[in-house]
Every structure is written in structure tokens, then in C-alpha cells.
C-alpha positions as CSV (number, residue, x, y, z in Angstrom):
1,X,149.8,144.9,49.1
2,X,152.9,144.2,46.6
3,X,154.6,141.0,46.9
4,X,157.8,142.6,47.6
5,X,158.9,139.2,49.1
6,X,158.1,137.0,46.0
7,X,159.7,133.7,46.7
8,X,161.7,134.3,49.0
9,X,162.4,131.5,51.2
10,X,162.0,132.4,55.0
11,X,162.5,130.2,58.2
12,X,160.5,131.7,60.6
13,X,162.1,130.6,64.2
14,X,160.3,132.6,67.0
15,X,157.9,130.5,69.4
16,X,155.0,129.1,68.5
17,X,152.6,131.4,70.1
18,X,154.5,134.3,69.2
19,X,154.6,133.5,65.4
20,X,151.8,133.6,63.7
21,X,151.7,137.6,62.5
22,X,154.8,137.5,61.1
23,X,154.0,135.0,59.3
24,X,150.7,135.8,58.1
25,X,152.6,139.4,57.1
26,X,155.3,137.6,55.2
27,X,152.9,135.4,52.9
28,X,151.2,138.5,52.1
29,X,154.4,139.7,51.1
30,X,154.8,137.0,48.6
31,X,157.1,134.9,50.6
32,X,157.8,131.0,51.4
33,X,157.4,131.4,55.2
34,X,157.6,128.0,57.0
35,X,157.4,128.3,61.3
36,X,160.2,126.4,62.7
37,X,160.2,127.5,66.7
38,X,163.7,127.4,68.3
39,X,162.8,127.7,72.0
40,X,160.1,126.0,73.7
41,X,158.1,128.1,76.6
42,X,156.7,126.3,79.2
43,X,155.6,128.3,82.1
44,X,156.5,127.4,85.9
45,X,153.5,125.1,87.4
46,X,152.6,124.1,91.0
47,X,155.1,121.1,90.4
48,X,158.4,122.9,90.3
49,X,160.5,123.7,93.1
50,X,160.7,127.2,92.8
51,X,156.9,127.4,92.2
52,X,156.2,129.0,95.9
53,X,159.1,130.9,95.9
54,X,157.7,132.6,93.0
55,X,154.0,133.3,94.8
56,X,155.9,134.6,97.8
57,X,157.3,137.4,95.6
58,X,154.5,137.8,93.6
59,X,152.3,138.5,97.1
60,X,155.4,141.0,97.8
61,X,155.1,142.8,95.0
62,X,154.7,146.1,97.0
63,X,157.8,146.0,98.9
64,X,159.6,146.5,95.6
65,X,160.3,149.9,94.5
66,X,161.1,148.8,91.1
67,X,159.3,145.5,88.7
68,X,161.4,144.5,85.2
69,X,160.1,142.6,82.6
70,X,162.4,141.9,79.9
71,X,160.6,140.2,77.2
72,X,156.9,139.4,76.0
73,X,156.9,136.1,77.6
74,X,157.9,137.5,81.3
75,X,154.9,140.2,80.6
76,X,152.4,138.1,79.4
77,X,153.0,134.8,82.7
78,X,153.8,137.7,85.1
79,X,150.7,139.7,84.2
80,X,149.0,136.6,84.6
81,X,150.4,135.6,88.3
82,X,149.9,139.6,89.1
83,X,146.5,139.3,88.0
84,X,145.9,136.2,89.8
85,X,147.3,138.1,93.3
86,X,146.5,141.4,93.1
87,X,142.8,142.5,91.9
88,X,144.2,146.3,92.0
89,X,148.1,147.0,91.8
90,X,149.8,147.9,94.3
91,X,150.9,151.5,94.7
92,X,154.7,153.4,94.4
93,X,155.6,150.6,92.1
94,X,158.1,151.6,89.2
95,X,157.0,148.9,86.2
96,X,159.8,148.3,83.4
97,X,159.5,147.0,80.3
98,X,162.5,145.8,77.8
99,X,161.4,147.1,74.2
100,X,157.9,147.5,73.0
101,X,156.1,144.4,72.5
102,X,156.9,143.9,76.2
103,X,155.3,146.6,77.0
104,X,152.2,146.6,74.8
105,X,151.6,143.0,76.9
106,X,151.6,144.9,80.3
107,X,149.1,147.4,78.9
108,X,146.4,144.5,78.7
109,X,146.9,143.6,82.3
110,X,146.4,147.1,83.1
111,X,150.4,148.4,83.7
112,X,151.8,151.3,81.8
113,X,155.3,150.3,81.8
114,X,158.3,152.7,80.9
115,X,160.4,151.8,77.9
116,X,164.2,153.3,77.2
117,X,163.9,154.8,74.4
118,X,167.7,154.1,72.9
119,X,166.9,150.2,72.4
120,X,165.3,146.8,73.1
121,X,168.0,145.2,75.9
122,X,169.1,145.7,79.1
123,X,171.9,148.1,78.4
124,X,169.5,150.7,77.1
125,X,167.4,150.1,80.5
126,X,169.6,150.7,82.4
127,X,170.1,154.2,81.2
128,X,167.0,155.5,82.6
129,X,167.1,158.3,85.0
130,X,165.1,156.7,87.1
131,X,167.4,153.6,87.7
132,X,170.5,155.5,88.1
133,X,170.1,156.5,92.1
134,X,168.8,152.8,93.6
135,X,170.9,152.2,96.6
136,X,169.1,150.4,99.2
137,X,166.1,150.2,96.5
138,X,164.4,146.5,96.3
139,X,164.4,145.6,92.4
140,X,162.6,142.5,91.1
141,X,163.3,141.7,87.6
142,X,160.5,139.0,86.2
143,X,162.0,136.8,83.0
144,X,162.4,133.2,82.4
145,X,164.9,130.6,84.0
146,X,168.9,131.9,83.0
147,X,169.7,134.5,80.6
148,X,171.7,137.2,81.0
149,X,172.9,138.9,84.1
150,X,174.1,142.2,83.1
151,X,171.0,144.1,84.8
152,X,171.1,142.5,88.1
153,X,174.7,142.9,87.9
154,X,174.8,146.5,87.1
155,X,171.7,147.4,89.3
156,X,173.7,145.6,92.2
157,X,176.5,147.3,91.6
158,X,174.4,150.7,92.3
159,X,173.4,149.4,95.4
160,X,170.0,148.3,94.4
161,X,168.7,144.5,96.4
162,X,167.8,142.6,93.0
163,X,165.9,139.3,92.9
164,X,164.8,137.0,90.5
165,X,161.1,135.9,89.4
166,X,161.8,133.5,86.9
167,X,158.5,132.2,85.6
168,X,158.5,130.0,82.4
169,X,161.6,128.0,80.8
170,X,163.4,128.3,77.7
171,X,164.6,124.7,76.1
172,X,165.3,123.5,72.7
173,X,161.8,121.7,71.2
174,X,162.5,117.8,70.6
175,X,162.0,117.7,66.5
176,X,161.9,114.4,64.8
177,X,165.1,114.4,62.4
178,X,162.5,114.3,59.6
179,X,161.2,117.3,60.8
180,X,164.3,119.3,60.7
181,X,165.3,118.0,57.1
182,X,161.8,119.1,55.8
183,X,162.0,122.6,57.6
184,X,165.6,123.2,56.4
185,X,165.7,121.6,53.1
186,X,166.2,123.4,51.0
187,X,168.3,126.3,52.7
188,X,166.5,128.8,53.4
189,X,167.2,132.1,51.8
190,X,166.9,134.2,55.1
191,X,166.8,132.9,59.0
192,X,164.9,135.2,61.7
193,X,166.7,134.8,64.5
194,X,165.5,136.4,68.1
195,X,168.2,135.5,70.3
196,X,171.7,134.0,70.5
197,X,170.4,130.9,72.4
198,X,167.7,130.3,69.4
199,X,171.1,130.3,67.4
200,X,172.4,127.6,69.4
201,X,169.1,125.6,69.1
202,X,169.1,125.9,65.5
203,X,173.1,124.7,65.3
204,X,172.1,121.7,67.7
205,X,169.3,120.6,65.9
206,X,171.2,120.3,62.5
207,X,173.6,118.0,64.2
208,X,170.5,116.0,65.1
209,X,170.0,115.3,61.7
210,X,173.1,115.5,60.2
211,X,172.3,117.8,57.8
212,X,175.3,120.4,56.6
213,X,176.2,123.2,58.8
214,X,178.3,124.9,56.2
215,X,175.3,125.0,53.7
216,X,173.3,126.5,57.0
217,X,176.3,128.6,58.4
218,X,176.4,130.3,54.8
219,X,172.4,131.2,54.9
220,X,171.8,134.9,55.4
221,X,170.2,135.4,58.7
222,X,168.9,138.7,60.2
223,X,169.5,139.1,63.6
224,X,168.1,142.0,66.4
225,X,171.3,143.2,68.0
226,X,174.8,143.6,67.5
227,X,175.1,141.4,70.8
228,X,173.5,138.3,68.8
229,X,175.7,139.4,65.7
230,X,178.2,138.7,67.9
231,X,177.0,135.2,68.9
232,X,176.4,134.1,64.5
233,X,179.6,135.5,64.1
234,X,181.5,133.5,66.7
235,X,179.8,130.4,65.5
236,X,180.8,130.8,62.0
237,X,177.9,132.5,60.3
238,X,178.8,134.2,58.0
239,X,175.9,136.5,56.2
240,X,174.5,138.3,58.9
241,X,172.1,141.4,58.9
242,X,171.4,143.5,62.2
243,X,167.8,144.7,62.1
244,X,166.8,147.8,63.9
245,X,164.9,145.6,66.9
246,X,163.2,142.3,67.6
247,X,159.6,143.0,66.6
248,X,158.0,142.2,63.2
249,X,158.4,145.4,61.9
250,X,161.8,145.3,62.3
251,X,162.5,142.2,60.9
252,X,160.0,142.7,58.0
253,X,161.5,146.5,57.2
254,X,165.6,144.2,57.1
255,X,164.4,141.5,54.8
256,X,163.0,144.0,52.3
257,X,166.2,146.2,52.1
């Protein structure tokens, strides 16, 4: 394989379980790839509050006419908590997945899942024929805690009874400041970025350590929606590059143009 990459610096920011083929593709692209995770995934336990909540809709899962995963992460902990449940899926259940990857995840827990094919986000979800007639319908989107709420909001508003299965949270790893100066110095010549909060995380960390924003604000960074283009925008980025999706291929495909 050419090293189309040669030398090029590139922060690598998705979680740490999630990171390690893109990074293996971009070293044998010739690049400087260093893994610097921006959100931290830790899954709900029998601790939390909301823990049994969660197991009641779970062991509900065939009242629901409709099941939403919106990202790798809600696939790969719900598959897990529908495996644990249900040794055989329940019938007359429609299964959603938000962009590829998501569903690739469901496939190894045994769910064929349907994709829109006009994009990776909710918006392009929600044009699905099959979502468009959902009054009195019982939709249960899985993801982790917060986010966005323009599918419940939308699905609501089309009469659909929408609830929440929020099974893992999202925060901001704790880096020593030393850690942060060696991951960041110097700047990078391109940022991955998955999703406006990872933005945020990165922004907060380099006030941790004091380190420049401007130098980082001025640092190219390729983004996987005009919705997180947005976000870099707004926070004073100001070399930005919208790849076609989130996935590797994606994000690979940007950096070499």
C-alpha cells in the first residue's frame, strides 16, 4: 500500500475501543497517528439508578413496534442486554440502525437492522417510509445518557409513544496535563473529530493544560456532518473539512483529498 499519508500528523480522538483500525489503516498509510480518546464509555451497571428501569424495557422489548439504535456503542451494550433477555427475538419488531457501523454491530447479535440510505443521523431516519405513519405506535430508541432529541421529538410529534433506553455514558476522560501536552504537542496537522461533544472535550482539555487554543482552533480538523461543522465553526475553528460520514472510510477517503 502507498504511503499516501507520509508524515502527516493525525490525532486520532474516537474511543478507545473503537480506535484501533483506523489507526492501524492510517500508519499503513504513512502517517503520525497518535490515539487521543475524547469521550469515555462506561456502560450502565447494577449500581445506577436507572439500572432496573433499563431491564424492565429490555424484558418489554415486544410491546414496541419500533427499536432505534443510533450509534455503535447503543448496538454493541444493547445487543448485549437483548442477548442477555431474549435467547430468540421477539417477533413484529421493526429494528433501526443510525449509519452502517451501527448496523454491522446488530448483525453479530443476530438483528438485520434497516439503515436510511440518505445519511448517518437522525434526520435521515426519520425519512423512512416506514416511520412516517406511527400514531399510537410504541418506539424505543436505545443510545447513551443525553444527546440529541430531534428523533423523539419528531417521532412524538407524529404521534408515536417514544422512550428512552439509555445504556452507557459519555464523559470527558480525566488526562494528566502531561498527557494532553504530549498528545497535542506539536499541533497536529489534522483532528478526527466524531461528534460536536468530542469537540467540546477536546477545547476543555486544552484549558486543562493551558496549552493555546488559537494554535489548536487554527488546526484543520475533519468533521462527519454539516451539524458538527456547525458546532467547530461556532467555537472558532477555523479549518474544517466535512467528510462524507463517520466511519473510517470516510474519514480516511477526506484526509487523502
Amino acid at each position: 500500500m502507498p504511503d499516501t499519508l507520509n508524515g502527516l500528523r493525525v490525532l486520532v480522538t474516537r474511543p478507545a475501543h473503537q480506535s484501533e483500525e483506523l489507526l492501524s489503516q492510517l500508519k499503513q498509510e504513512g502517517a503520525v497517528a497518535t490515539p487521543f480518546p475524547l469521550l469515555q464509555i462506561s456502560p450502565i451497571d447494577e449500581g445506577h439508578s436507572t439500572f432496573h428501569q433499563i431491564k424492565q424495557y429490555i424484558l418489554d422489548l415486544d410491546l414496541y413496534q419500533h427499536v432505534i439504535f443510533i450509534s455503535p456503542n447503543a448496538a454493541f451494550y444493547g445487543g448485549e442486554w437483548i442477548d442477555q433477555y431474549w435467547p430468540q427475538l421477539p417477533v413484529k419488531v421493526n429494528w433501526y440502525a443510525i449509519g452502517n457501523k451501527t448496523a454491522q454491530v446488530l448483525n453479530n447479535y443476530g438483528i438485520d437492522a434497516s439503515q436510511s440510505p440518505l445519511g448517518y443521523n437522525s434526520e435521515a431516519l426519520l425519512t423512512l417510509p416506514e416511520l412516517q405513519q406511527v400514531k399510537g405506535e410504541k418506539v424505543l430508541i436505545i443510545r447513551g445518557a443525553g444527546g440529541r432529541a430531534k428523533l423523539a421529538d419528531e417521532l412524538s410529534a407524529r404521534g408515536a409513544q417514544v422512550s428512552y433506553a439509555e445504556l452507557y455514558m459519555r464523559d470527558c476522560p480525566n488526562y494528566k496535563n502531561i498527557d494532553i501536552v504530549q498528545s497535542l504537542t506539536p499541533t497536529p496537522d489534522a483532528i478526527l473529530i466524531s461528534s460536536g461533544e468530542a469537540l467540546q472535550n477536546l477545547e476543555q482539555l486544552v484549558q486543562q493544560a493551558e496549552l493555546s487554543t488559537d494554535s489548536l482552533k487554527s488546526c484543520h480538523i475533519i468533521v462527519p456532518s454539516d451539524r458538527v461543522k456547525n458546532t467547530a465553526r461556532a467555537m472558532g475553528f477555523k479549518r474544517i473539512t466535512t467528510a462524507s460520514g463517520p466511519d473510517n472510510q470516510a474519514m480516511m477517503d477526506t484526509l487523502k483529498q
